[in-house]
DRENKEMAR-834644 format. One record per atom (N, C-alpha, C, O): residue in one letter; x, y, z. Coordinates in steps of 0.05 Angstrom, whole numbers, plus 5000, padded with zeros to 4 digits. Each point is the difference from the previous one (the first is absolute). Layout:
<rs>
AXYZ
...
</rs>
This chain:
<rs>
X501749765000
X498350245000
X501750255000
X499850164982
X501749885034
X501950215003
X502050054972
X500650224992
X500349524995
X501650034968
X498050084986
X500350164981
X497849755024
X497850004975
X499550375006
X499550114979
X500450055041
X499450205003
X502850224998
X499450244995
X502949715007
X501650144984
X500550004981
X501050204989
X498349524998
X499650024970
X498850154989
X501450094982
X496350015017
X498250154995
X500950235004
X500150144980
X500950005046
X501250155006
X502450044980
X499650174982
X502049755018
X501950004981
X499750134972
X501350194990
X496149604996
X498950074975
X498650315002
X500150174982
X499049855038
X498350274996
X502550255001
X500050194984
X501449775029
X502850195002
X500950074973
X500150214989
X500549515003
X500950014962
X498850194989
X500950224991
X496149685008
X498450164982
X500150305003
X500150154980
X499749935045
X500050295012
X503250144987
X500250234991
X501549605012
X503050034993
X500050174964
X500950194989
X497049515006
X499850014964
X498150304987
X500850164983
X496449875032
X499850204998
X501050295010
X499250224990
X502449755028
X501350215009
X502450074974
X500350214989
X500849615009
X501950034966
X498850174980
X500750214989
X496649605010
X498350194973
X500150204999
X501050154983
X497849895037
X498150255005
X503350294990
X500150184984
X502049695038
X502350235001
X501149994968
X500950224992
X499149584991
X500450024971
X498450174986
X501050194988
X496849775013
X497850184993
X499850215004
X498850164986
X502849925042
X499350284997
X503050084988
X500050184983
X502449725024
X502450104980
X500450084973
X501450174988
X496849645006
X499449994969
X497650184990
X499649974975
X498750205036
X498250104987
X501050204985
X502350084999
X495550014985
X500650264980
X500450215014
X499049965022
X501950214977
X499550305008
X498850194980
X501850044984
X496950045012
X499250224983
X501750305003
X500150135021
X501149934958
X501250254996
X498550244984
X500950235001
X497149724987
X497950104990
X499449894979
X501049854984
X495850305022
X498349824969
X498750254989
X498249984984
X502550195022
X498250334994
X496849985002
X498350054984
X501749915031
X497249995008
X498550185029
X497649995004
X504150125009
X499950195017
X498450284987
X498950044979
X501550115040
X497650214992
X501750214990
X499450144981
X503249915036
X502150124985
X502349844998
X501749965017
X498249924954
X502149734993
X502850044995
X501649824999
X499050504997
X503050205001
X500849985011
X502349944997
X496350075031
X500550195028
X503149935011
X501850165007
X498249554994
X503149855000
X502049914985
X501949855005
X497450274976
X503050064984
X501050224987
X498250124989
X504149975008
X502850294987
X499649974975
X500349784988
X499250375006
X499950134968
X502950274994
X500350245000
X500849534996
X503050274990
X501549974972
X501549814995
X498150424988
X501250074971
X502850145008
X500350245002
X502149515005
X502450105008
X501850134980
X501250205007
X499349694963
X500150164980
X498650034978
X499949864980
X498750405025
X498250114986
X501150264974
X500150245006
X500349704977
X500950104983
X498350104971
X500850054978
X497149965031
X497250054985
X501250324994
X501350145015
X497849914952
X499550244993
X498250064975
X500549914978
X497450255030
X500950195022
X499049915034
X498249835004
X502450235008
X500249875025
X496749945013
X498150155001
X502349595007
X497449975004
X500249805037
X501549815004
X497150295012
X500149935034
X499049745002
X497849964990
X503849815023
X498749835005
X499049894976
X497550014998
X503749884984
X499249894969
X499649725005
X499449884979
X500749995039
X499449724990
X496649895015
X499050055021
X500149794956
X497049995009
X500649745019
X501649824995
X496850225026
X499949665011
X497650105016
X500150205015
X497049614980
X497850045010
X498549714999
X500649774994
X497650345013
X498649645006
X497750124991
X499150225005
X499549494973
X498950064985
X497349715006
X500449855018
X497350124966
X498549725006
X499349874972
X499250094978
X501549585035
X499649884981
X497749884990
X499949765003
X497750354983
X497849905001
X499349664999
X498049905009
X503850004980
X500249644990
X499149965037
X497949965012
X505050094997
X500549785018
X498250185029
X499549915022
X499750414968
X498850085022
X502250115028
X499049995023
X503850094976
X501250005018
X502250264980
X499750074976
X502550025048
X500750224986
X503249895010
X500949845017
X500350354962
X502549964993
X500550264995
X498750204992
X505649705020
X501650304992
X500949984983
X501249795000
X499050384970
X501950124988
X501750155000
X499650245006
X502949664989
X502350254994
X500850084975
X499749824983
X501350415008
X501450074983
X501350224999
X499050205011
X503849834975
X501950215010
X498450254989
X501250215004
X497049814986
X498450214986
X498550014989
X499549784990
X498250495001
X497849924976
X501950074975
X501950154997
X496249654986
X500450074972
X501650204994
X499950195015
X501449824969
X501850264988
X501750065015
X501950144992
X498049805029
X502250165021
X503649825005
X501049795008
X499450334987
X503449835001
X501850215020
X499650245004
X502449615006
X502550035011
X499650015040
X501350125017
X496449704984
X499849895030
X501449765003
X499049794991
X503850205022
X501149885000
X499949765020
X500849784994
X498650275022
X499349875033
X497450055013
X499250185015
X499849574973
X497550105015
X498349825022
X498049884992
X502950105036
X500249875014
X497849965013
X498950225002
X499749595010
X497549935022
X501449715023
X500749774994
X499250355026
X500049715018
X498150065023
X498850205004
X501349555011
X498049985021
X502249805018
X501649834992
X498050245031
X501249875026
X498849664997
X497949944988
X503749905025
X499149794989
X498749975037
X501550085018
X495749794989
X499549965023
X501249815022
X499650015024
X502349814960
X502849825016
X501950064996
X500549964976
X501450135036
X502549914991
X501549734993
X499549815015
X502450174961
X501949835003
X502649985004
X501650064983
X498949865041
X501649965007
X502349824989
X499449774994
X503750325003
X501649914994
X500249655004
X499749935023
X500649874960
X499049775014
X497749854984
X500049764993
X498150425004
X497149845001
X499849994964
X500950124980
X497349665025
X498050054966
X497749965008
X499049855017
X499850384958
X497850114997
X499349904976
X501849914986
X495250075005
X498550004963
X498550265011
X498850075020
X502150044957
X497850264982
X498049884983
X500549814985
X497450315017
X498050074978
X498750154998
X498850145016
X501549834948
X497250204993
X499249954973
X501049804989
X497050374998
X499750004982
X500850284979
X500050235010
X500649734960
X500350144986
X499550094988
X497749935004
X502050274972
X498650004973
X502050254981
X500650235006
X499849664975
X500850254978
X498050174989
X498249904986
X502050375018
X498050184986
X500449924974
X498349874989
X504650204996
X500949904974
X502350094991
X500750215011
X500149764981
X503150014991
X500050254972
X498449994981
X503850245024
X502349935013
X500450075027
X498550195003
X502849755019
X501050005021
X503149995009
X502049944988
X497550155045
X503049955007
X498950035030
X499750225010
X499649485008
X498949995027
X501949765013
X500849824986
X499850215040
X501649825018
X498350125025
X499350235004
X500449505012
X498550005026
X501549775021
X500449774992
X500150305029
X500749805026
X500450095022
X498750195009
X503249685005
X499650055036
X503850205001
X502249944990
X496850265026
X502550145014
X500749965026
X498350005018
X504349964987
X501050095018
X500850255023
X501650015018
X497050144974
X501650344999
X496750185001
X498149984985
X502350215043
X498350135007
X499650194985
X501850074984
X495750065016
X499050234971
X502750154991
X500650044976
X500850025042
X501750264992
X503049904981
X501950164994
X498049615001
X501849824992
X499049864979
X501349884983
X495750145019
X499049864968
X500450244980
X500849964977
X498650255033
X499150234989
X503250154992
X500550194985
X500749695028
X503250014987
X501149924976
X500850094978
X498749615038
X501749674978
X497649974975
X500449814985
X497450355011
X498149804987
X500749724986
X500449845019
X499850074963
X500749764991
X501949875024
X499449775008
X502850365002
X501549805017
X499449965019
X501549885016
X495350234994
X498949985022
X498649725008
X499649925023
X499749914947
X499349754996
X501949795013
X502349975006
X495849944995
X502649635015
X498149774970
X499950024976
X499149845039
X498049844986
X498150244972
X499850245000
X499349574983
X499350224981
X498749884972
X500749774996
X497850324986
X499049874983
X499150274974
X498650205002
X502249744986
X500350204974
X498349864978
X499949774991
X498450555000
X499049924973
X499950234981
X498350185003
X503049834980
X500950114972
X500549904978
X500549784992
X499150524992
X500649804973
X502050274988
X499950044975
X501650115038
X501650134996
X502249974983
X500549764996
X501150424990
X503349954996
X501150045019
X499150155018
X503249734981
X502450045029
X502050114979
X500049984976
X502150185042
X502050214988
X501949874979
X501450104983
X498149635024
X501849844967
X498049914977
X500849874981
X497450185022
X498650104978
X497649665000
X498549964982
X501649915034
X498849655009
X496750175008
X499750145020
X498449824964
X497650015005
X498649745019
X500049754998
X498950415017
X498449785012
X497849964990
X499150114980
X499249655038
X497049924974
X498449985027
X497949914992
X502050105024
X497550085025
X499949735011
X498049955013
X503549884986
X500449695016
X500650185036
X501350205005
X497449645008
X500050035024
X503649985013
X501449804995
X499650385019
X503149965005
X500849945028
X498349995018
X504049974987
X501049875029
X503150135004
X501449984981
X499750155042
X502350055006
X501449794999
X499149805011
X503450184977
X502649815002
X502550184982
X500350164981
X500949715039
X503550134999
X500950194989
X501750014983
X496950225028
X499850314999
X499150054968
X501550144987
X496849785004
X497250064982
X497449775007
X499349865019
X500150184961
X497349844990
X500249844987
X501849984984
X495949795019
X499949764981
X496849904998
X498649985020
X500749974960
X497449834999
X499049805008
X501049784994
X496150255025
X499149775006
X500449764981
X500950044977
X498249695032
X500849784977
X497349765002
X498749895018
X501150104954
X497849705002
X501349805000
X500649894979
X500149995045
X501249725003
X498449784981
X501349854986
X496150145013
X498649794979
X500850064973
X500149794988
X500650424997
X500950014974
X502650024999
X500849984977
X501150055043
X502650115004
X501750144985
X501949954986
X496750305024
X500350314984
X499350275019
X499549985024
X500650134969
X499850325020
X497049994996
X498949834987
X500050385027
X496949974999
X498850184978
X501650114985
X496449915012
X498550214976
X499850285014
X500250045024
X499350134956
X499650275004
X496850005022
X498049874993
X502150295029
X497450055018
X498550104983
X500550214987
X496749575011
X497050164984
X499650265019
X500450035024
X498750144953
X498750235017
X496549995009
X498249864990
X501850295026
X496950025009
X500049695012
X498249864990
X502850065023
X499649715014
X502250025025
X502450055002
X494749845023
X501649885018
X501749795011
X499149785003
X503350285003
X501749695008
X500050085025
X500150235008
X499549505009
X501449925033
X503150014996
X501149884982
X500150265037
X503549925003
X500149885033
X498650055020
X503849794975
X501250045032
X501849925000
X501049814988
X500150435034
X503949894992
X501249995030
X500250175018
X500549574982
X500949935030
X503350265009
X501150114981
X499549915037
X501150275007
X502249785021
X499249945022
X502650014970
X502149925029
X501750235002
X501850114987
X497049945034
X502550345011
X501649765023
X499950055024
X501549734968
X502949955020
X502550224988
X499550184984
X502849775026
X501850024992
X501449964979
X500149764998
X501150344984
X501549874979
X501649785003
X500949884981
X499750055048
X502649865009
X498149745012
X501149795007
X496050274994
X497949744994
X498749914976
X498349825001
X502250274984
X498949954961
X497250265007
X497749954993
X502950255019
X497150065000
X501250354993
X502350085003
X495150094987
X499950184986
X498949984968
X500850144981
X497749705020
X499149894978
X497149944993
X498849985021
X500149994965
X496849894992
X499049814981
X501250004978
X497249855024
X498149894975
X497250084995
X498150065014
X502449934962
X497050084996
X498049834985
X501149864983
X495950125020
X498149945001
X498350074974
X499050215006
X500149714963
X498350194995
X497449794997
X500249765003
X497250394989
X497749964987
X498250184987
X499350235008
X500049644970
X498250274978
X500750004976
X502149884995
X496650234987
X500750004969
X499249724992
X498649835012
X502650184967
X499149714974
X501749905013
X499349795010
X504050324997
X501549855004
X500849835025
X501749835004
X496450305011
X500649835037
X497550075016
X499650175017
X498149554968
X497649994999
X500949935037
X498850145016
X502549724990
X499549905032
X503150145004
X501350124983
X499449815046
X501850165007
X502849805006
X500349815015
X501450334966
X502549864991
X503750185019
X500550244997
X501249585019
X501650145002
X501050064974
X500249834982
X500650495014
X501150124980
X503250105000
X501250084980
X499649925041
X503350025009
X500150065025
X498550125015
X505049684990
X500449935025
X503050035005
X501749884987
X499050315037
X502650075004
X500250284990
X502350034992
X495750255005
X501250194993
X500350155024
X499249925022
X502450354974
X501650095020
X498850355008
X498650154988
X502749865035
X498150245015
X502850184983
X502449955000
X495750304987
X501450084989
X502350245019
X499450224991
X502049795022
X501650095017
X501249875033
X502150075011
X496249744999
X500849755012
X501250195029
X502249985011
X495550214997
X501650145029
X498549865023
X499650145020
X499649614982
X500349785018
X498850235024
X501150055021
X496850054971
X498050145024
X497149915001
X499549834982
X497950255038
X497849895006
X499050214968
X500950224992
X496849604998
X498050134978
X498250175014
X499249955023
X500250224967
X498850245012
X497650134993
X498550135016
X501149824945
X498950204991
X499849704969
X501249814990
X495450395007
X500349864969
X499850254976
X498150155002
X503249884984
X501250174978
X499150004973
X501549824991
X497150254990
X500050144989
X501550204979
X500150245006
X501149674967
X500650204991
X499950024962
X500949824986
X498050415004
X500350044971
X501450224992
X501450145014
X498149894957
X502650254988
X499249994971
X499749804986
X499850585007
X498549994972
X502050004978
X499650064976
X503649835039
X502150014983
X500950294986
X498050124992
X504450025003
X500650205001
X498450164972
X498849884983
X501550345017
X498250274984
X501349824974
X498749824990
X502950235005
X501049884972
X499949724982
X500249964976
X499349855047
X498949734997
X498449955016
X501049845016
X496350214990
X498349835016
X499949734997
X499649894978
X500849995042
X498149695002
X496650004990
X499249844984
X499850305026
X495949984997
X499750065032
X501950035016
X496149994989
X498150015020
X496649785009
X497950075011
X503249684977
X498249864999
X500549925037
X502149975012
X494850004998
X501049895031
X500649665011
X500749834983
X498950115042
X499749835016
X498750025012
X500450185016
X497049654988
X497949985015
X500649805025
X500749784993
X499150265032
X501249825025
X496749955016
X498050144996
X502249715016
X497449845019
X501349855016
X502449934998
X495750015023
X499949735017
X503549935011
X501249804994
X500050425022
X503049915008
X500949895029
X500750155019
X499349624980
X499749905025
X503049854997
X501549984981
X498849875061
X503449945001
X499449765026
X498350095016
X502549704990
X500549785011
X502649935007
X502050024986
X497949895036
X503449915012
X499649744981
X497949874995
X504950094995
X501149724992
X499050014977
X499350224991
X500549474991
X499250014975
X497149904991
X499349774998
X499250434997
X497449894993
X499250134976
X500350234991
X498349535000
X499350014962
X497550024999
X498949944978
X499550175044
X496749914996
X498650254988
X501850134990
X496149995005
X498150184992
X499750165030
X498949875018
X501950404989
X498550025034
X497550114985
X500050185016
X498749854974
X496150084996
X499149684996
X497949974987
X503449795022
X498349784999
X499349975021
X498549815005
</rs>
């Protein structure tokens, strides 16, 4: 009677043990929401700064970024763009928002969100900083760590880009890749949403970490959601906590514009560790 009753005892402990696990996984792992613009004022928490503004004739605060609604899906979304129409020589045109966790040196994190190309031509890069406002608003571009680029720009050696979704590695860029066809990926449809998520290891360099993979789904070409590259690199590697999510376009200089086509952003949420799931499921 007495075995037979620690046994039981025993077993019920386990179980208590087993859900006590769960439960603390579950909550490690949940989403966080960083915004979905859906607030009443959906601005209110994030910097809007035109650090070189070179517009002429001079125009204040040139870059549009507003939140707009999507009748389909019934929910609203931000656009950015370094400017309206016609307007050239906003060079930096920056938006971030504090991220509601920190990451700490050490840890991995997944980002998500969703995307959309207004339409091409363009010149947009978006990710997580290290470096408080007054230091983004310095470094722009080198203010990035983790990062994801989409253009279809020339670069100063004259290499046109074609609007394939891009990834930091070894101090430039490189194109996501379709491992099933084994080739670089296709140019991003416009007017269509993709899911991304790009796992974030902020260790050390001296632990393989400073680095990311990323995640895509959307388009013809990544009907379900396919890793698209793995191993790219925080583009400056200053081995500090993430701070801030970033933001940045450029109407390319007076003499050569890029375009002013935007980036439409939604739904940006962040999870300790690595998780691949949908957080609106």
């Amino acid at each position: 009677m007495i075995r037979s009753a620690y046994s039981v005892l025993r077993l019920l402990g386990l179980i208590l043990l087993s859900l006590r696990t769960i439960n603390l996984n579950a909550q490690e792992s949940r989403w966080i929401k960083i915004d979905d613009f859906e607030a009443q004022d959906p601005i209110k928490n994030w910097t809007l700064a035109d650090t070189r503004n070179d517009t002429k004739p001079r125009i204040e605060n040139p870059q549009v970024t507003e939140v707009q609604w999507e009748e389909g899906l019934q929910k609203h979304y931000l656009i950015k763009k370094p400017a309206a129409e016609g307007v050239v020589g906003n060079r930096k045109a920056l938006s971030y928002r504090k991220l509601p966790v920190t990451i700490d040196v050490g840890k991995t994190f997944t980002f998500y969100l969703r995307f959309n190309v207004e339409y091409f031509p363009n010149n947009h890069v978006f990710g997580l900083s290290n470096l408080a406002p007054e230091g983004i608003n310095e470094n722009d571009y080198n203010a990035l760590e983790p990062s994801l680029r989409v253009t279809d720009k020339f670069e100063s050696d004259g290499y046109k880009n074609n609007g394939t979704l891009m990834v930091r590695k070894e101090g430039g860029y490189q194109k996501i890749y379709n491992s099933d066809e084994n080739r670089a990926a296709k140019p991003l449809q416009t007017d269509t949403w993709y899911e991304v998520w790009f796992v974030v290891n902020n260790k050390a360099v001296s632990e393989r970490g400073q680095t990311y993979d990323v995640y895509l789904q959307g388009g013809d070409e990544f009907p379900i959601q396919k890793k698209v590259y793995e191993g790219a690199d925080f583009r400056m590697k200053r081995e500090l906590p993430l701070i801030y999510f970033l933001a940045n376009c450029n109407t390319g200089p007076i003499d050569k514009p890029y375009g002013n086509g935007g980036l439409r952003y939604d739904d940006l949420y962040m999870a300790e560790g690595v998780k691949l799931t949908n957080p609106q499921n």
